[in-house]
BATORGU-594717 format. One line per 5 residues: number of its first residue (from 1); for each residue x, y, z of N, C-alpha, C. Coordinates in steps of 0.02 Angstrom, whole numbers, padded with zeros to 5 digits. Layout:
! BATORGU-594717
NUM = X:Y:Z:X:Y:Z:X:Y:Z; ...;
//
This chain:
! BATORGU-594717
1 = 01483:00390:00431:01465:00324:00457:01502:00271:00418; 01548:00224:00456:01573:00165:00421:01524:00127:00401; 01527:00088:00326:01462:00049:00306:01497:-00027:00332; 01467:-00081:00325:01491:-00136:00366:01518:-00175:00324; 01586:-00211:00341:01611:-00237:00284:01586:-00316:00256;
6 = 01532:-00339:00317:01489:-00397:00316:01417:-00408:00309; 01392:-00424:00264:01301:-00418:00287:01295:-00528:00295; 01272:-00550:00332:01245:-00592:00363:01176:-00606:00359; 01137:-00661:00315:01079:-00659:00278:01033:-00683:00362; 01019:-00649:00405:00991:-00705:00459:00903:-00729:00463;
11 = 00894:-00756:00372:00840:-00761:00365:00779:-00737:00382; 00770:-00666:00390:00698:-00636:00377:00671:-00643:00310; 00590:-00632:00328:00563:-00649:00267:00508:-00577:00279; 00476:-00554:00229:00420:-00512:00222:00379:-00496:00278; 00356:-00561:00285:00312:-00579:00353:00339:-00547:00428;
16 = 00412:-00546:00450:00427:-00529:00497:00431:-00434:00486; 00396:-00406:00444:00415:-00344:00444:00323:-00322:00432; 00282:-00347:00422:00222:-00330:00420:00182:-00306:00467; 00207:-00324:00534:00186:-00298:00610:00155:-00233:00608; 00203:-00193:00592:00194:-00111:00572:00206:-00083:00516;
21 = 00171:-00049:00467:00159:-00008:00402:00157:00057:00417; 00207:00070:00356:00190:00143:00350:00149:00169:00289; 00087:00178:00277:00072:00204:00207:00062:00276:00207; 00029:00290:00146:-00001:00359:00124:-00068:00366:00145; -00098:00425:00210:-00166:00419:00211:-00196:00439:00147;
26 = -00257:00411:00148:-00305:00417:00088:-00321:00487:00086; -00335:00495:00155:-00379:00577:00169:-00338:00636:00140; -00264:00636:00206:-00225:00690:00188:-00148:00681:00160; -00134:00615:00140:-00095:00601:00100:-00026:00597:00143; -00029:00625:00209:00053:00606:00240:00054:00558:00281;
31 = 00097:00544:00297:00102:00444:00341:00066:00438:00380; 00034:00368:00371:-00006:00355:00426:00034:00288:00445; -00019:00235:00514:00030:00156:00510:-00038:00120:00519; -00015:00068:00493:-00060:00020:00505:-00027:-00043:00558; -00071:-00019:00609:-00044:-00079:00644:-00120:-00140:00700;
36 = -00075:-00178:00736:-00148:-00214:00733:-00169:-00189:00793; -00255:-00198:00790:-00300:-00185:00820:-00292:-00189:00903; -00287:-00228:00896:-00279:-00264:00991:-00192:-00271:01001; -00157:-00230:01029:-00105:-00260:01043:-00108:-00333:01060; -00028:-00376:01051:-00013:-00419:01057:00010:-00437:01168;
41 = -00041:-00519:01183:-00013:-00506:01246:00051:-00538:01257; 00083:-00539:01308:00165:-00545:01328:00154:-00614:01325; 00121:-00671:01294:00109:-00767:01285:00134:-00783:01241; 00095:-00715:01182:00076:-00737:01120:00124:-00683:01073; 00130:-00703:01026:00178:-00669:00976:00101:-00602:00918;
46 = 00114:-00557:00890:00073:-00550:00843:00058:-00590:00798; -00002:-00588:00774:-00044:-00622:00727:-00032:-00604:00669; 00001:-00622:00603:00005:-00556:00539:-00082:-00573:00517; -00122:-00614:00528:-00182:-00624:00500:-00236:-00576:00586; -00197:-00561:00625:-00250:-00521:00657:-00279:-00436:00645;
51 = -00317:-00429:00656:-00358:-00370:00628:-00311:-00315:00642; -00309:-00271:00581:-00263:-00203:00573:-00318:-00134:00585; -00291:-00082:00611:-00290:-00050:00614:-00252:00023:00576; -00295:00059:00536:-00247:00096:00484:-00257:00171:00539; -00185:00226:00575:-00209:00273:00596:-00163:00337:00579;
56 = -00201:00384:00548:-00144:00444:00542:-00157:00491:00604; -00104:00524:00607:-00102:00553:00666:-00096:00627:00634; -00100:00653:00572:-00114:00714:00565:-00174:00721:00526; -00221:00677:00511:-00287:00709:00514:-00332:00651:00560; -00303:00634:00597:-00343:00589:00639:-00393:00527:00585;
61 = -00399:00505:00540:-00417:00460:00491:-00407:00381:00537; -00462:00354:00550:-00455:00268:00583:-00504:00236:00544; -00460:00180:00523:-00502:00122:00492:-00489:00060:00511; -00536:00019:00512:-00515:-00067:00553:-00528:-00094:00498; -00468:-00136:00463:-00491:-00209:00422:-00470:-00268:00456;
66 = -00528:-00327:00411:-00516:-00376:00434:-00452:-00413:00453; -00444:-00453:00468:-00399:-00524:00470:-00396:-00537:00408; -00324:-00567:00372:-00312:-00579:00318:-00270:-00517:00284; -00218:-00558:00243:-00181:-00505:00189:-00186:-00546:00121; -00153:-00490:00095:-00110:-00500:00035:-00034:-00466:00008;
71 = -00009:-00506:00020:00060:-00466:-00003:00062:-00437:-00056; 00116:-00394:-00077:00125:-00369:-00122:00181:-00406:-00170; 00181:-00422:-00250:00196:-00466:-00261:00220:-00439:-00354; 00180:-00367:-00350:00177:-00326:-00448:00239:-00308:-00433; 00251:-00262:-00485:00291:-00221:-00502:00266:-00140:-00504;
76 = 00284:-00079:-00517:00264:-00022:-00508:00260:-00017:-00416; 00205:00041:-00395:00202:00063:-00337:00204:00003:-00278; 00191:00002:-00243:00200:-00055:-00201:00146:-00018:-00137; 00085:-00070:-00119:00038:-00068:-00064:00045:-00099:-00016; 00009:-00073:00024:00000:-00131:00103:-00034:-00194:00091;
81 = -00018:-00250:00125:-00048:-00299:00136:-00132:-00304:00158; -00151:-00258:00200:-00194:-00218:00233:-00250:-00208:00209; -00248:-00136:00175:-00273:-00095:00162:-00287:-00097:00095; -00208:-00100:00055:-00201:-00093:-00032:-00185:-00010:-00020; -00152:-00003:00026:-00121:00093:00013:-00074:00073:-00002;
86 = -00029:00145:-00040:00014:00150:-00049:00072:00146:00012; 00125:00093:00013:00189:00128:00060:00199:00191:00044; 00230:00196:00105:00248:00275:00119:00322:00266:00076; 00364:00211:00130:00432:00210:00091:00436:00186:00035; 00445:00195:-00025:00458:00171:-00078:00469:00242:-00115;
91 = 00520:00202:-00150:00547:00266:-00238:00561:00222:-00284; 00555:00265:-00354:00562:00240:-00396:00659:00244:-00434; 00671:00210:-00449:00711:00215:-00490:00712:00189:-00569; 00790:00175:-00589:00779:00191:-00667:00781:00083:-00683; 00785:00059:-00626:00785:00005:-00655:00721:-00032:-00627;
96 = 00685:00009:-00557:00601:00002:-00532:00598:00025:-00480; 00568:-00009:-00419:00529:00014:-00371:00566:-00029:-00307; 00596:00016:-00276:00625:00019:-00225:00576:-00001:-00164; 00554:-00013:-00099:00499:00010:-00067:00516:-00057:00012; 00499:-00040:00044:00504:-00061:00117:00428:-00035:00164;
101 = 00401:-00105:00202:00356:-00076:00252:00373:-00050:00316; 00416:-00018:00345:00450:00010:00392:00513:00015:00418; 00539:00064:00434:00609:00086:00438:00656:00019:00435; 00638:-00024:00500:00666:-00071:00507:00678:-00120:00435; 00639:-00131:00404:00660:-00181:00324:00686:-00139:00301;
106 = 00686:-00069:00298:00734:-00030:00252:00817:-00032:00280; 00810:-00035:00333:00881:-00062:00354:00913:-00092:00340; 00860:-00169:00336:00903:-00218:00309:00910:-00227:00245; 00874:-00174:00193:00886:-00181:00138:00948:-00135:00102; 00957:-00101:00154:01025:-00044:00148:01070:-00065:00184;
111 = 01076:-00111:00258:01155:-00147:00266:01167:-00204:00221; 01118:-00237:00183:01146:-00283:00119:01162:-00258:00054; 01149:-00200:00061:01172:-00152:-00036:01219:-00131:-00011; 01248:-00104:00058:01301:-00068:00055:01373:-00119:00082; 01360:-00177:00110:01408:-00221:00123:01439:-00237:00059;
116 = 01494:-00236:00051:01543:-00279:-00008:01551:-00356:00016; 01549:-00369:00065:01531:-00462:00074:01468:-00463:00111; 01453:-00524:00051:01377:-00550:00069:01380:-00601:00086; 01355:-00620:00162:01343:-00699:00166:01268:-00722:00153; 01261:-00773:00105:01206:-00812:00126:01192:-00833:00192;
121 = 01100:-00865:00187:01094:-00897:00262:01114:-00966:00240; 01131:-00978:00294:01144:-01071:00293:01080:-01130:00279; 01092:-01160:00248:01068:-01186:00229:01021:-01241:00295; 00964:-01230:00295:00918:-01254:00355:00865:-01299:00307; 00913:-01361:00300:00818:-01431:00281:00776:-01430:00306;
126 = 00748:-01406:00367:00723:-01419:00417:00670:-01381:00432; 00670:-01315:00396:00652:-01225:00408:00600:-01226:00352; 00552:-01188:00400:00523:-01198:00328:00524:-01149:00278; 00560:-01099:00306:00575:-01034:00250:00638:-01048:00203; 00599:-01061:00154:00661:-01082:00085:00695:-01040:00081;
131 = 00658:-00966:00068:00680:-00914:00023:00668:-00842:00067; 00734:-00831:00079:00737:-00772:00127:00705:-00691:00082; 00712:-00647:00132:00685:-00579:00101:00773:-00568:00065; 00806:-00565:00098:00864:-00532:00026:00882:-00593:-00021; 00848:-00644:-00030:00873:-00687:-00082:00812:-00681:-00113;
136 = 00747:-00666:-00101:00700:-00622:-00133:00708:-00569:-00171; 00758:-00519:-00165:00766:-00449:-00191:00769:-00462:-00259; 00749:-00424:-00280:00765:-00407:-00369:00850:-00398:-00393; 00854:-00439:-00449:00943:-00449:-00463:00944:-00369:-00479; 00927:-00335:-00491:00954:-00264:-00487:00957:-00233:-00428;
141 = 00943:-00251:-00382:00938:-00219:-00294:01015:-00258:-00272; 01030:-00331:-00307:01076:-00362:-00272:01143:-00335:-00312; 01160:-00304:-00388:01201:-00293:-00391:01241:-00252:-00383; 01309:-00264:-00394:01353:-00217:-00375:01348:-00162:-00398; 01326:-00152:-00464:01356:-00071:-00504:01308:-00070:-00496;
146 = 01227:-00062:-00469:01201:-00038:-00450:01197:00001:-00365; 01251:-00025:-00325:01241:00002:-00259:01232:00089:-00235; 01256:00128:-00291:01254:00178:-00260:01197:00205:-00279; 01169:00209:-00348:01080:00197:-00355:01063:00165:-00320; 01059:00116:-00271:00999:00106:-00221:01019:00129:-00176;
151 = 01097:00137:-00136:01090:00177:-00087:01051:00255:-00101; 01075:00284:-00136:01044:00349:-00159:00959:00353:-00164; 00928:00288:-00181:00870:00304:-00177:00849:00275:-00078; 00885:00233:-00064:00855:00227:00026:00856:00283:00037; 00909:00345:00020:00932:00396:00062:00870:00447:00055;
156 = 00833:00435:-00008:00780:00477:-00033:00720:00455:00009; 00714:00390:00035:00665:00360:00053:00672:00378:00134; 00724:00385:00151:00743:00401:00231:00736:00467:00232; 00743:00501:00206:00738:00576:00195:00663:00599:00213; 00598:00550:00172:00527:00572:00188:00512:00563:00261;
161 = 00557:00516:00297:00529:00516:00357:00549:00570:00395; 00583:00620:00398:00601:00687:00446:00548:00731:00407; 00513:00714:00357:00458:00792:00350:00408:00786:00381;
//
């Protein structure tokens, strides 16, 4: 696969990737998702403050929490907003904790480590998102002599999803 010789910051933030979770069930420990309760109707956009739904599909395990999160914000393992489970995706490495709430943010956290040009987003007065998710990342996720340690650990993290 050619990696892209451009990554393009087009301002996502945390929030746009919270829709759907992948964690660790409590019960039997392999992926479950947390997603929300009531689908969203074709008016209205999802709610990230509407009620979640946590469901594994190999031991059948359902739990409803309220409305309301909390992001994740430590260092070490990294949880749901949700629940407080563990992500599914996340690894550790030697400089921390790698981790994404569903395939899709892991994407974008692996076409910006593997691009050799990075564009910032443009600068928007207007927006109210200051601070994008990859201008968020940890200066060790953004540097260079680190890219093939984090690609190597996405690849570990993409890997749990085919078992």
């Amino acid at each position: 696969m050619l990696s892209p010789q451009r990554f393009r910051d087009a301002r996502h933030t945390k929030y746009d990737f919270v829709d759907h979770v992948l964690v660790r069930c409590p019960k039997c420990t392999s992926i479950a998702h947390v997603i929300p309760a009531a689908p969203a109707t074709e008016d209205e956009a999802p709610s990230m403050f509407a009620q979640r739904r946590l469901v594994c599909r190999a031991c059948g395990l359902t739990r409803h929490a309220a409305g309301g999160l909390r992001l994740f914000r430590g260092t070490g393992e990294a949880v749901d907003p949700y629940f407080g489970l563990p992500l599914w995706l996340q690894s550790e490495t030697r400089h921390g904790w790698l981790w994404a709430y569903n395939p899709e943010h892991l994407d974008l956290i692996r076409q910006f480590v593997q691009a050799p040009l990075r564009e910032r987003a443009p600068r928007d007065t207007k927006a109210r998102k200051k601070m994008t998710l990859i201008a968020r990342l940890p200066t060790w996720i953004k540097s260079a002599k680190n890219r093939a340690e984090v690609l190597r650990a996405i690849e570990r993290i993409q890997a749990s999803l085919a078992n």
